[in-house]
LOFINU-450496 format. One line per 10 residues: their letters; for each residue y, x, z of C-alpha. Coordinates in steps of 0.2 Angstrom, whole numbers. Each point is the difference from the previous one (the first is absolute). Last residue first. Layout:
# LOFINU-450496
a = Y/X/Z ~ ...
END
This chain:
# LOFINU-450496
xxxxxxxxxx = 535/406/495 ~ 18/1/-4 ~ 5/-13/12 ~ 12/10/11 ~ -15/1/15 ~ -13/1/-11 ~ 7/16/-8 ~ 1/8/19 ~ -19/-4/3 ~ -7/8/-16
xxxxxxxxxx = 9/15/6 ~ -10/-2/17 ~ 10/-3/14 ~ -9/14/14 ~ 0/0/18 ~ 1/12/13 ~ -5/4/18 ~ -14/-14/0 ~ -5/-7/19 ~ -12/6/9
xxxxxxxxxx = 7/3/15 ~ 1/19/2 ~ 11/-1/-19 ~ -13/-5/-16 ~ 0/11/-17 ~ 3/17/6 ~ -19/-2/4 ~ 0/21/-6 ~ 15/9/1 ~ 6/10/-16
xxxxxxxxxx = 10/-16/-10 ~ 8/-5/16 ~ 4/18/1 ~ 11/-2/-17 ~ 6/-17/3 ~ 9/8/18 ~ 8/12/-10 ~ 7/-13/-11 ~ 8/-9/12 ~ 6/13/9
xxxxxxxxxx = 7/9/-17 ~ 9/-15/-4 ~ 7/-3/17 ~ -5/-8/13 ~ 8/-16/12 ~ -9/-3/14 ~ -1/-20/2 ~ -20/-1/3 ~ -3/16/8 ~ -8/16/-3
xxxxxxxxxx = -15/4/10 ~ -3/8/17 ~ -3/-14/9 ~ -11/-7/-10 ~ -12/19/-2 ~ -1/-1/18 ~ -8/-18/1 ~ -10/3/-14 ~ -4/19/11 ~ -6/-10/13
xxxxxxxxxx = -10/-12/-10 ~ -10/16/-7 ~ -1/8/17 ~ -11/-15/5 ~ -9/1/-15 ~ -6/20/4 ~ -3/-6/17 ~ -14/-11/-3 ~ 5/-20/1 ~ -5/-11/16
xxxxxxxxxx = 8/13/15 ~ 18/-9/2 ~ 5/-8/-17 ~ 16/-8/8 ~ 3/13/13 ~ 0/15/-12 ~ 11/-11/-12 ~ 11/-6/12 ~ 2/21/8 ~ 6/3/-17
xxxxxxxxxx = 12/-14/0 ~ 8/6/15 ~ 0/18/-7 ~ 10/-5/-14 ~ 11/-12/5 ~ 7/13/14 ~ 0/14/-13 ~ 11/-11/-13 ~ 0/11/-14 ~ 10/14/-10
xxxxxxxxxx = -12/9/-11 ~ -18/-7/0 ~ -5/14/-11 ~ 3/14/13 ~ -12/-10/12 ~ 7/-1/16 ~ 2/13/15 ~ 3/0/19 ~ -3/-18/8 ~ -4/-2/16
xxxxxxxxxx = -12/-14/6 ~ 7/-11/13 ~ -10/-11/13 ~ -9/12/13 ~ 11/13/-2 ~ 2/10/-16 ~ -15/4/-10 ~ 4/8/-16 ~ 1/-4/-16 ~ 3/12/-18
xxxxxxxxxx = -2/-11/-17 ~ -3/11/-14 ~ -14/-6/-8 ~ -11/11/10 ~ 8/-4/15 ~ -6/-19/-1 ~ -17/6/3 ~ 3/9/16 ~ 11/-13/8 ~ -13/-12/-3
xxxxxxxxxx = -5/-1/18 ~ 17/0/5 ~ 4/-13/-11 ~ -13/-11/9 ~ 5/6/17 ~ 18/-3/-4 ~ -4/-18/-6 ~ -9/-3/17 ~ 15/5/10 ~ 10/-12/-9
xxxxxxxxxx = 16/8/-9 ~ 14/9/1 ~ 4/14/-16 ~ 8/16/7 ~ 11/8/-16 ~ -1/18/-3 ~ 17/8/-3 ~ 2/11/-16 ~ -14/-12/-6 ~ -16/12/-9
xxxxxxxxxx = -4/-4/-20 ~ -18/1/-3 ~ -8/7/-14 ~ -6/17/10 ~ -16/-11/7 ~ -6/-1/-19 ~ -18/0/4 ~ -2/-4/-20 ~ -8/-16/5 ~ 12/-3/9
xxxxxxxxxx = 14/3/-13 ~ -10/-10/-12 ~ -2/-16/9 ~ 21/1/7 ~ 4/2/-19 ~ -12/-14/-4 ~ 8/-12/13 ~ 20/6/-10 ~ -5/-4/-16 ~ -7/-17/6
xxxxxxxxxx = 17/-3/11 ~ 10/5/-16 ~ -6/-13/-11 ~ 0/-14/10 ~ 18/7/5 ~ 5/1/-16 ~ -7/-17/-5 ~ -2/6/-21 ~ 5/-10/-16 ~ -9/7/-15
xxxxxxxxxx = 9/-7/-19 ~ -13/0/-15 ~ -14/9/-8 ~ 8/17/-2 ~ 10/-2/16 ~ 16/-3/5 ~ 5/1/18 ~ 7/-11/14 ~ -1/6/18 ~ 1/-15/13
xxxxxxxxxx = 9/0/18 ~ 19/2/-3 ~ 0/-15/-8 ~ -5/5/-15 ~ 1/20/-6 ~ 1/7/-15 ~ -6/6/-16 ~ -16/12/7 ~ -12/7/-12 ~ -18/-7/-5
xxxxxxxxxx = -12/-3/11 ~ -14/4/-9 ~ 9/17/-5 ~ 0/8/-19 ~ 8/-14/-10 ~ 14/-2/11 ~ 6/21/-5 ~ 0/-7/-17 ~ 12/-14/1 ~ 11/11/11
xxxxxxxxxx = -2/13/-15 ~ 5/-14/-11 ~ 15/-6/12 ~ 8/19/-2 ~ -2/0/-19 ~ 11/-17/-2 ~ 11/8/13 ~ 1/15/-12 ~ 2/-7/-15 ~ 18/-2/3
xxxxxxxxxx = 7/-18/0 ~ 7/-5/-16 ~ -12/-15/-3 ~ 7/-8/18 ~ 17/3/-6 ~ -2/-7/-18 ~ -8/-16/10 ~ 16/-3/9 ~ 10/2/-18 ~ -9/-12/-7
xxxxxxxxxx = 1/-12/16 ~ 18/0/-1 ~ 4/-2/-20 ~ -10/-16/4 ~ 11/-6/13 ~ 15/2/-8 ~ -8/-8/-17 ~ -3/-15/13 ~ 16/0/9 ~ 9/-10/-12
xxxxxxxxxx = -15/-13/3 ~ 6/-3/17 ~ -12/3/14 ~ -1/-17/10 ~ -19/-1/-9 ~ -7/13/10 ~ 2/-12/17 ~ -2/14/14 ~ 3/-14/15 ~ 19/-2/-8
xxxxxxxxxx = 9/-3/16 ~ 2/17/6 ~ 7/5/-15 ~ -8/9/-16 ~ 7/3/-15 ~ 9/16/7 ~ -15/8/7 ~ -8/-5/-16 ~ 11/13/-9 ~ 0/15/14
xxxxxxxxxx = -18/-1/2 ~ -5/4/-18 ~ -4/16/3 ~ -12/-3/16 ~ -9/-12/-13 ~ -1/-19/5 ~ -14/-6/11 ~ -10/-13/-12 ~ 2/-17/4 ~ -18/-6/9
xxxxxxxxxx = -17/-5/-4 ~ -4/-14/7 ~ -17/-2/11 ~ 6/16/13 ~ -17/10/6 ~ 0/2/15 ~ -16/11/5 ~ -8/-8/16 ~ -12/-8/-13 ~ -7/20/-3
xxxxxxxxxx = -4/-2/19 ~ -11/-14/-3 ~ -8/4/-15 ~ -4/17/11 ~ 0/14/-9 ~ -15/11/5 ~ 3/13/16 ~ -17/6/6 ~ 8/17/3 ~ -7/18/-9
xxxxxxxxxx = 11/16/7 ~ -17/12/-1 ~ -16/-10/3 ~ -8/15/3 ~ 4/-4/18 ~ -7/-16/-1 ~ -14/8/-5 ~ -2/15/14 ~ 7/-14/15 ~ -16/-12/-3
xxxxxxxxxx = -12/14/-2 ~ 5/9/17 ~ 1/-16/9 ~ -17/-7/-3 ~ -8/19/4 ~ 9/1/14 ~ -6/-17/6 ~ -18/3/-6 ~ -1/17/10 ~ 7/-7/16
xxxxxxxxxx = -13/-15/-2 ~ -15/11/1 ~ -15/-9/1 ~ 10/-15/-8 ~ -6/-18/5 ~ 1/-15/-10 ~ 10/-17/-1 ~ -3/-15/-11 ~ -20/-1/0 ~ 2/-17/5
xxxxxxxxxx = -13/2/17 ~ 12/14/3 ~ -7/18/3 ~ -13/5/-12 ~ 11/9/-12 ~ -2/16/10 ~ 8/14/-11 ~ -6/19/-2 ~ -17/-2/-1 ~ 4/-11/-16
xxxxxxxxxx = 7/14/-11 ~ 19/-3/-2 ~ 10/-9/-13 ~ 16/-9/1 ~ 7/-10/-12 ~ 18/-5/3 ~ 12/-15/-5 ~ 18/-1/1 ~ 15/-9/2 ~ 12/7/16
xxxxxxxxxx = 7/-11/16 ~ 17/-1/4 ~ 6/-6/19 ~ 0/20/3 ~ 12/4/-13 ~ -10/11/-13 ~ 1/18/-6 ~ -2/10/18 ~ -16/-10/8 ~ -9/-3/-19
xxxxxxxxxx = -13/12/5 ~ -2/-4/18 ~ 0/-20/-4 ~ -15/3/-14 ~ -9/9/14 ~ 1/-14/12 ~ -6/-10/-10 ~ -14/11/-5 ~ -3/0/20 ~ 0/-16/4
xxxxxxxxxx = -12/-4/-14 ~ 0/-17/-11 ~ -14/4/-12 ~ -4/-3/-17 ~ -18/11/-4 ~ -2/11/-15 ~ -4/14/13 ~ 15/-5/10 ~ 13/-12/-6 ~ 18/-2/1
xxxxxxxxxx = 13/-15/-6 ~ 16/0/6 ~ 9/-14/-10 ~ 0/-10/17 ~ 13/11/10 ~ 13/-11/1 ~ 20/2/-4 ~ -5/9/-18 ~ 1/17/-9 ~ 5/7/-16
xxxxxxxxxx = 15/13/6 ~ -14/10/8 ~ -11/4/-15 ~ -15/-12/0 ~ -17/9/3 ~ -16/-1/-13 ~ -15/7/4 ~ -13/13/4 ~ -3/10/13 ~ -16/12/5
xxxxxxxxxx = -9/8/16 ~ -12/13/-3 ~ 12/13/3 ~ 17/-4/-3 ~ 2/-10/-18 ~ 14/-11/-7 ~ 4/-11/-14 ~ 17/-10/3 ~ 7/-10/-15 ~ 19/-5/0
xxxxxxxxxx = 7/-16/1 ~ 14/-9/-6 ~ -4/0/-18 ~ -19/-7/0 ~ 4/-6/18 ~ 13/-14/-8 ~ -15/-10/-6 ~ -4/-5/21 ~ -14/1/8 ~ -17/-6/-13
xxxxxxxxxx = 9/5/-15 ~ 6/17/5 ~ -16/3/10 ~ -9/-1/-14 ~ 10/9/-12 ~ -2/15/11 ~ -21/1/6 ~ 0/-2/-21 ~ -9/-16/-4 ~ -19/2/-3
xxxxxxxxxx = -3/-18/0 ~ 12/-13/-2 ~ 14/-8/12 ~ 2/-19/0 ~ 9/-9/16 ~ 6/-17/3 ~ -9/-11/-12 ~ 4/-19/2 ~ -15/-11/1 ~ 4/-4/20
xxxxxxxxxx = 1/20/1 ~ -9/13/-11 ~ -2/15/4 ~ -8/14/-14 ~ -5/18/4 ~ -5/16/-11 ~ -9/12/8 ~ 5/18/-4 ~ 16/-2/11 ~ -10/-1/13
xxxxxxxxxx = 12/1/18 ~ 14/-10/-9 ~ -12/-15/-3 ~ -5/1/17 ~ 17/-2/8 ~ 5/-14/-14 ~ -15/-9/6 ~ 3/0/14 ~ 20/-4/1 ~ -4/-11/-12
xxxxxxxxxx = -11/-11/13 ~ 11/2/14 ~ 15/-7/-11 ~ -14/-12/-5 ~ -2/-4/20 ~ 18/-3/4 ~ 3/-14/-16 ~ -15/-9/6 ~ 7/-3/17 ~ -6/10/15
xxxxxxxxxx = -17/0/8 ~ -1/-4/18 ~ -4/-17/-3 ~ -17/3/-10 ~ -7/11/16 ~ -1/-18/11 ~ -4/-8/-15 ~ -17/10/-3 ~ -10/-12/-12 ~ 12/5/-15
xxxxxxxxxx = 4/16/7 ~ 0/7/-20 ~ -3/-15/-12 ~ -8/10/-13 ~ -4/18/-2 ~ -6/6/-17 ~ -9/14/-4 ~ -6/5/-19 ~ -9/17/-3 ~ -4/10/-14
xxxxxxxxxx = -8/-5/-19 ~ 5/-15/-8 ~ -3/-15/8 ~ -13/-14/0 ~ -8/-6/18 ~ -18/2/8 ~ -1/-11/16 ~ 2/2/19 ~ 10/-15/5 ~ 7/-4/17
xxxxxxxxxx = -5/12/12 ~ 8/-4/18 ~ 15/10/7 ~ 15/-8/-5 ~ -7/-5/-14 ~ -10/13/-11 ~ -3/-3/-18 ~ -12/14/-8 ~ 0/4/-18 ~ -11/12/-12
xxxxxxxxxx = 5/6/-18 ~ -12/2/-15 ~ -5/13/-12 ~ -1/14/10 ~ 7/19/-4 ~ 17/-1/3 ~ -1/-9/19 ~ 2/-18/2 ~ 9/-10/14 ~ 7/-16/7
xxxxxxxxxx = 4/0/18 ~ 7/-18/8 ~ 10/0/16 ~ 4/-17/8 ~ 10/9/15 ~ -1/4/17 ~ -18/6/2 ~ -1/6/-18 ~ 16/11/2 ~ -8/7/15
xxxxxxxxxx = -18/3/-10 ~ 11/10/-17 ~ 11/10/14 ~ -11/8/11 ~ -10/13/-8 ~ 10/13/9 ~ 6/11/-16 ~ 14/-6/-9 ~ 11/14/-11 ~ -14/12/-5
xxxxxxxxxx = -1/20/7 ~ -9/-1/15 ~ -1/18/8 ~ 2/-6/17 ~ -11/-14/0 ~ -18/14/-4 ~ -13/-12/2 ~ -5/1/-17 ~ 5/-7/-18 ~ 12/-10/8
xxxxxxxxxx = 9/-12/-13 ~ -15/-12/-1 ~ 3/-12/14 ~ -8/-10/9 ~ 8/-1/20 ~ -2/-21/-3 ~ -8/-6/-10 ~ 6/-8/-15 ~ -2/15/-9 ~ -17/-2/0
xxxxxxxxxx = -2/-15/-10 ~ 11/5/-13 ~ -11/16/2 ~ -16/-11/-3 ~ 7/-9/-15 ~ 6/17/-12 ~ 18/7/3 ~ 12/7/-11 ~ 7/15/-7 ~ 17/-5/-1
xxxxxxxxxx = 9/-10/-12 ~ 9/-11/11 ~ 5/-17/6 ~ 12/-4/16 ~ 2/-19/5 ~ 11/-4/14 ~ 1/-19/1 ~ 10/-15/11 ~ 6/11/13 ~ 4/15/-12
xxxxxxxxxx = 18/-1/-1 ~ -2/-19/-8 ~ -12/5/-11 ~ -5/19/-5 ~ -7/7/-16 ~ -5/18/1 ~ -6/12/-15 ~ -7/19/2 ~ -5/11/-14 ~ -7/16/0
xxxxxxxxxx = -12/-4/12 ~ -10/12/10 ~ -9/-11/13 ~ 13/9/13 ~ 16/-9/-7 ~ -8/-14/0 ~ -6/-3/16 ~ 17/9/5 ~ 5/-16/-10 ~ -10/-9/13
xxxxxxxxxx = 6/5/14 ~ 21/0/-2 ~ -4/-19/-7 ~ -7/-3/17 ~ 14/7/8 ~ 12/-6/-10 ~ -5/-19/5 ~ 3/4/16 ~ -11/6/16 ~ -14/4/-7
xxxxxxxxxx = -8/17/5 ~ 3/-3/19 ~ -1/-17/3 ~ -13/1/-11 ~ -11/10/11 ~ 0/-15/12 ~ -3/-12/-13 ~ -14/9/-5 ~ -7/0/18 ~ 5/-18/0
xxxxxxxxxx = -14/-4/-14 ~ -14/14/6 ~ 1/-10/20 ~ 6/11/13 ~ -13/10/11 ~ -1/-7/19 ~ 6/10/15 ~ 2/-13/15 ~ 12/-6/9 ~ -1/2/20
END
């Protein structure tokens, strides 16, 4: 039989840095919480080689005299729980861990000097074994450098990725925790080259903006909410501004970067009807709750925590998120590409000038089919001819009654008072064009129209608007599978209070007696079928609320105008007007922008006058 034994001190450490350490971002993830903790205002990192080679993290903190060096070199020391109360900790790194498991896989060396000494202390330990213990000369904080990580552990050295993987890790950190204080000010510096440089008590906005992405600052909006002790902060991407992945998520409990099932799944819930679901939004949010009310002691990382009431947190995420992107109005992440202005031809030479429509008659007779437009085949006895011509074209133009001129001012005028201007045709029978104040607006109608449409269906239910539907002068039996009519059946309730009348009929049809009055003339088969995909798709993982929401997107496309339907003026500009009154008009269902906008500035640039 084998027998029980008590492990060595040196692998126990290892054993426990398996846990804390298991990349160079890890390490460098504990000791700027170090940092962080110790009260620094500022914070600098210099990394080599991904932090293989070196991960060195200095800062201005309180500090620590010899015998706490010492101390914290043990293991379960720490100074970041006043009492025995785990539950209530309030710091970033608590489990006394993290400095002792470095040390046992590492050359780790700690130099330290609090405010009010006039000398620094140093203690060199090598992958385990003390190997200078020393005073040292630094200003006042706290100096730790890890050297050589896994150095004398090849069989853990191999798993590691290339250098170039582990600095992304490494910013990714640093970055997180930067965001989370933007009171401290942070410096990264890679292979000599600085990376990242924030400064102290940065604005919780401008912070984010320059550590995400710069486009936040104009294609974001701020969230500040409060429900009962519970409170939310942040910046959130409006839905046209969002990306294939969802790695610029950033959200942190209690100051704290986390990676939460939940959160994330709360982000998805509020974006479910604004963005395309391979899209992913740009945000970062702060939420604050007292400390009996999360448990952050779950995962040895510290990355995931536990909600005592996770229902309450998920609304709560939600709620906020849609309110400020619904006071967004008809905002849209839609700056001027370079690369789309450079789909603008722009012809090199400039060309003959069309002639007058007065003067047709006289070139019409100078020109033959032969002549490719050559001005100079004009004979000169045709030149006074062709003068007298044009001055009597523009006497025509001058003599025209004031009241045209009179009737394009008060169009003018009537641009100036609507953002999106007033309609002046139609392209392509898809895209509305108008002039605006600021420039020419082209609008998807059916991008357009699908939103209007979704926030119709929204308010009519939340109205109890039962009466808004429109009922089929013959109902129309819908086949489907058995499991689909038990699913719409089930919902049947729900959809009938925004206008949508089922009933059960048989085992694998659903009978169809009223649609929504907005949805006017649609495909009823094509309707219900992608309902019942929607209901089978997200099955019980979102709240009902949200899964209504994604019904009513799939409602609100089929009951839009569509690309290729011609409208006329009054159409065009009737739909401009609501776009104007319905908040997120901005983005369609999907996520993508409903309108566009070529800037004044823009236009000149494109005939060379700017």
């Amino acid at each position: 039989m084998p027998t029980i034994r008590r492990l060595p001190e040196h692998l126990v450490n290892r054993i426990a840095a398996g846990e804390v350490v298991e990349r160079p971002a890890s390490a460098l993830k504990e000791l700027v919480e170090n940092a962080v903790d110790a009260g620094a205002t500022q914070v600098t990192v210099r990394l080599a080689s991904g932090g293989l080679d070196l991960i060195e993290v200095t800062d201005d903190g309180c500090g620590m005299v010899p015998e706490q060096i010492a101390l914290a070199l043990e293991r379960h020391a720490t100074s970041k729980l006043p009492d025995e109360h785990i539950e209530l900790v309030s710091t970033l790194g608590f489990r006394g861990e993290a400095l002792p498991s470095i040390g046992s896989v590492a050359r780790l060396t700690i130099e330290s000097r609090p405010h009010d000494s006039a000398e620094g202390w140093k203690r060199v330990v090598d992958h385990g074994v003390i190997a200078a213990d020393a005073p040292a000369a630094l200003p006042p904080g706290t100096r730790v450098r890890v050297e050589d990580l896994f150095g004398k552990v090849p069989a853990r050295r191999k798993f590691l990725r290339s250098a170039r993987s582990e600095y992304a890790a490494c910013q990714d950190v640093v970055r997180r925790l930067a965001m989370a204080r933007p009171d401290i000010g942070f410096v990264l510096e890679h292979d000599g080259r600085r990376v990242i440089a924030v400064q102290p008590r940065e604005e919780l906005a401008s912070r984010v903006a320059r550590l995400v992405a710069r486009e936040l600052a104009e294609d974001g909006v701020l969230i500040e909410a409060e429900r009962g002790t519970a409170r939310l902060t942040g910046v959130a991407g409006l839905p046209t501004y969002n990306r294939g992945v969802a790695d610029h998520q950033y959200l942190f409990v209690n100051g704290r970067p986390v990676k939460d099932r939940l959160l994330v799944g709360a982000v998805r819930g509020a974006y479910s009807d604004m963005l395309a679901r391979d899209r992913h939004a740009v945000l970062a949010l702060f939420l604050e709750l007292p400390p009996e009310e999360v448990d952050v002691n779950v995962h040895p990382a510290k990355t995931e925590v536990r909600f005592r009431d996770p229902s309450f947190i998920r609304g709560f995420l939600v709620g906020a998120l849609r309110h400020a992107l619904e006071s967004s109005g008809q905002r849209s992440a839609q700056p001027a590409a370079a690369a789309a202005m450079g789909m603008w031809q722009v012809e090199p030479v400039v060309p003959a000038p069309e002639p007058a429509p007065a003067l047709g008659s006289l070139f019409a007779r100078e020109y033959s089919a032969g002549s490719r437009g050559d001005y100079r085949s004009i004979s000169q006895a045709r030149v006074s001819e062709v003068g007298a011509a044009w001055r009597s074209y523009e006497e025509e133009v001058m003599a025209q009654p004031s009241g045209r001129a009179e009737a394009v001012s008060e169009e003018a005028d009537e641009a100036l008072q609507y953002p999106l201007g007033v309609a002046r045709g139609q392209v392509a029978g898809t895209y509305i064009v108008a002039e605006a104040q600021d420039g020419l607006v082209i609008v998807d109608q059916h991008a357009a129209h699908e939103r209007l449409v979704l926030e119709r269906l929204k308010a009519g239910g939340a109205e109890g608007a039962m009466t808004r539907s429109q009922a089929l002068l013959l109902p129309e039996v819908v086949e489907l599978e058995e499991a689909a009519c038990d699913a719409l059946e089930e919902k049947s309730g729900d959809l009938a209070k925004f206008g949508l009348t089922l009933e059960r009929f048989g085992p694998g049809a659903m009978l169809v007696r009223a649609i929504p009055s907005v949805l006017g003339k649609s495909d009823v088969h094509a309707l219900v079928r992608d309902i019942a995909d929607d209901l089978a798709k997200n099955g019980d993982a979102l709240l009902l609320g949200e899964k209504l929401d994604l019904v009513l997107a799939t409602m609100a496309c089929h009951g839009s105008v569509r690309a290729g339907r011609s409208l006329s003026v009054a159409e065009m500009n009737a739909l401009l007007r609501e776009m104007e009154r319905t908040p997120r008009s901005g983005q369609c269902n999907h996520g993508r922008p409903t309108w566009v906008k070529l800037a004044h500035n823009d236009i000149e640039k494109l005939f060379g006058r700017k």
